[in-house]
Every structure is written in structure tokens, then in C-alpha cells.
C-alpha angles and dihedrals in degrees: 000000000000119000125236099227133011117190132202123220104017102278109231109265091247077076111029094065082074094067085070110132097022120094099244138156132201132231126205125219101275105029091101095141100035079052094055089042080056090050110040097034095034110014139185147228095227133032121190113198147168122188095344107125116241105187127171087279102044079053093045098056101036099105108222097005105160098157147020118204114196111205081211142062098234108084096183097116090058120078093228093181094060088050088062097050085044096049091245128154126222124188133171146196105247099161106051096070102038102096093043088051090051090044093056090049097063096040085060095049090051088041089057101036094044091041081241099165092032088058089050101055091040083062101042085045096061089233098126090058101056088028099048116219112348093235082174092066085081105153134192127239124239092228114113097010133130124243128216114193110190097204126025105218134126086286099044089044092051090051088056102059093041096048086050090055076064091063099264115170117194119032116200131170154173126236141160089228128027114266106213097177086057091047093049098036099046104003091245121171135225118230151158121263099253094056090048099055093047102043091040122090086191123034119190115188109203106164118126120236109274126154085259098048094046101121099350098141106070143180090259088057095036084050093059091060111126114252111280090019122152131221126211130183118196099143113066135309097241093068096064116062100240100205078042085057101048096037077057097055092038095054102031110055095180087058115104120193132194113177117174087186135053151188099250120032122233086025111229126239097239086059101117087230081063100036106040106015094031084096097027108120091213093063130060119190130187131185103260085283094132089112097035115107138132091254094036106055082043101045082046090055093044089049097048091051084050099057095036087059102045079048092051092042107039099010095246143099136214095224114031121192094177144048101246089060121098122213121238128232102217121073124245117248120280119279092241098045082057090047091051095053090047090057085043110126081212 
């Protein structure tokens, strides 16, 4: 018989009681192949997923699949594409992470900005005790600056208003479509990427990897950066031009970088990034952990059982990625009812 949901990984169990009542079955991290024997001898209506790779032949073979539900935003690692051929629904969890995302990338910003890891590593080192004090480690503050968010959507928009609390003073962003919510609330303005790069003392790029957005950032935008800017990615890797990145570092000293995403994942140890700006106290780097918090990865699961079973149960979803899919009319819980359930001792 096929099963109404498969997960993969295992959901926490703050999620997974929700399950009570489907037939459902649970997959480790690791157990990849044992997961597409489920699929393709057993099957199941629903599959919840994070990271795992369905491709047009995982979809193929997986017997009853009507819909994929992503615990992220991102929706890179599904062929979207071959969904649609196959009438399959998609559907994601853009909200969860949101504040967790916007939260990393300010944290980045002040980490590059305050030499907050270099610091770090100078103490640990021992380096400040045989140095004395590092009176090169002279950082800037965030007050009175400009913002360039590259991508207006709910994380770029979080970012602003919480970069404003800083002290920013000028918003600006780019956007394949005006946001006039972002231009009334915060008096933010729309403009081309050239101009962006070059009016904006921090630059977050916060667009996810389409075929449009692959390599859209370029030298000739990174060159225009105002002297002592600072560059953040929180959105994917394909977006910036990587050899663009590294010709920038190499020849702009005053430039400072923070990317959370990269090109290539895990991102390997011969990467220039890794080889010749790993130590560099002008560039932090994380591990694509931007959207990776206690609340959020919970608040993701219990909103993918959500949507599975109002799929299940009404045949719609509150956040379509595909055509098959059919919106539904009534709105997902609030982000902070979901937060608060994923902070529940029950």
C-alpha cells in the first residue's frame, strides 16, 4: 500500500506528532538508497525533504508521488522542470527561515565590519599576547551608512528594517518588479545594478539560483563598490561570479566579504576563497548555515506536515512552486504561532 508521507531526513519529534493518524515512515541521514527502494517498490503520496536531490529519475521511479514538499526555501536540488512534465506538485517553506536568514546576514555584515572572527583567532592564537594589542584590526561602524539589497523579497525586506534599526541610512535595492511596500515603509529606491553597487556601503545579495539570476553579479558590478564596502551573500553561490569575487579581493584591499553560500557545496579546500582568503582577515566565511537554527529547522518540519496534510486532505498548498499544484484559500499559520511551537516543551 502506498503511504501517505515519506520524510527525509527523520522530522523532530515536535513535528513529527503531527504526523498522528497518516501512514508515514521516516528516513535517516544516510539512508539515500534504502529511501529510493521506499519510493520506487512501496511509494508514497507525499514526500518532505530537505537536501535530498529529486531529479527527473528519482520522480520517475517514485510509485503514487503527488507532491514534494522542500523544508527550505531554496528549491535548487529539485528539478522543478521535470515536476511540471510529470503533474507534480512542489511546494516550499519560504517564511520559517526567513528571520534566521536575516539574522545571519547581519551578523555577517557586523562580523566583517567589527573584525569579529579575526579578533577571535588573534586571541585563541595567542597572538595578542606575544603582539600586543592588533592596532591594525580598526573597523568601521554600520551608523550612517547605505544598503544595497540585491533581491526584494521577505528576507531582503527583513534585513532592511533591521539594518535600519543600525542606524542605516539610505535602502536601496534591485528587483525585477517595484516593491512598493519597501519604498513607503523604509523609503527604499529602486535601482539598477550598476547604480547599486556603486551608491551602497553594504551590499546583501539575497536572490535565489534560477537560470536568470546564474552569474548576474559581475567584475564590472563588484568594481563599482564604494571604497571600505562590504559584500554579503545570503541568497545562493551561483548569483555572484566567483573568479569575479576573488579578482575583486585580490585587487581591492579596502573590500571586506562574508558569503554563507557558495558555487560549489561543500566548498572544496583548493577554492581560492578557502586557500588564499580562508585566513584573510577581510573575508568570513560559514557553511551555508544562514537558515539553520533550533526554531527554524523546527518551525520548517511543522510547516511541511502542515501542508502535506491540508494537501492530503483538500488537494492545495499554501506556497506552490509548480504548476500542478493548486493554492490554497486559507492562509498558513503565523510565523510566530509556529515559533512558538517550535520552543513548546510539549
Amino acid at each position: 500500500m502506498v503511504y501517505d508521507v515519506v520524510t527525509y531526513p527523520r522530522l523532530p519529534s515536535k513535528a513529527a506528532r503531527f504526523l498522528e493518524g497518516l501512514r508515514y515512515r521516516m528516513f535517516h541521514y544516510g539512508e539515500k538508497e534504502e529511501l529510493l527502494r521506499f519510493l520506487e517498490d512501496t511509494g508514497a503520496r507525499v514526500f518532505i525533504d530537505v537536501g535530498f536531490v529529486v531529479d527527473d529519475k528519482v520522480l520517475g521511479h517514485a510509485r503514487g508521488l503527488w507532491l514534494v514538499v522542500a523544508r527550505t526555501s531554496g528549491l535548487d536540488y529539485i528539478d522543478l522542470e521535470a515536476a511540471e512534465r510529470r503533474g507534480i506538485c512542489v511546494a516550499n517553506e519560504p517564511e520559517a527561515i526567513a528571520e534566521a536568514v536575516a539574522e545571519h546576514a547581519i551578523g555577517l555584515v557586523l562580523a566583517v565590519s567589527k573584525y569579529i572572527v579575526a579578533g577571535h583567532r588573534y586571541v585563541a592564537s595567542g597572538e595578542w599576547a606575544e603582539k600586543g594589542w592588533p592596532r591594525w584590526m580598526r573597523g568601521s561602524i554600520v551608523y550612517g551608512k547605505s544598503l544595497g539589497l540585491v533581491g526584494a523579497g521577505r528576507i531582503a525586506a527583513l534585513i532592511a528594517h533591521r539594518m535600519r534599526c543600525l542606524g542605516v541610512k539610505k535602502v536601496y535595492y534591485w528587483s525585477r518588479r517595484r516593491r512598493p511596500e519597501l519604498e513607503l515603509v523604509l523609503g527604499a529606491r529602486r535601482l539598477v545594478l550598476d547604480d547599486l553597487f556603486s551608491s551602497s556601503d553594504i551590499v546583501v545579495v539575497a536572490l535565489p539560483c534560477t537560470p536568470e539570476t546564474r552569474n548576474l553579479i559581475r567584475y564590472e558590478h563588484l568594481a563599482r563598490l564604494p571604497r571600505g564596502a562590504i559584500l554579503v551573500n545570503i541568497g545562493r553561490g551561483c548569483v555572484v561570479d566567483e573568479a569575479a569575487l576573488a579578482r575583486l579581493l585580490e585587487t581591492r584591499e579596502d573590500i571586506r566579504v562574508a558569503l554563507d553560500v557558495f558555487w560549489q557545496e561543500p566548498l572544496p579546500p583548493k577554492n581560492p576563497l578557502v586557500e588564499r582568503y580562508g585566513s584573510d582577515p577581510r573575508v568570513v566565511l560559514t557553511p551555508h548555515i544562514a537558515g539553520y537554527s533550533e526554531e527554524s529547522m523546527i518551525a520548517t518540519a511543522i510547516l511541511a506536515v502542515m501542508q502535506a496534510k491540508l494537501f492530503l486532505e483538500k488537494g492545495c498548498v499554501w506556497s506552490p512552486a509548480t504548476k500542478p499544484c493548486r493554492q490554497c484559500t486559507e492562509s498558513p499559520p503565523s510565523l510566530d504561532e509556529v515559533i512558538n511551537l517550535a520552543r513548546s516543551n510539549t
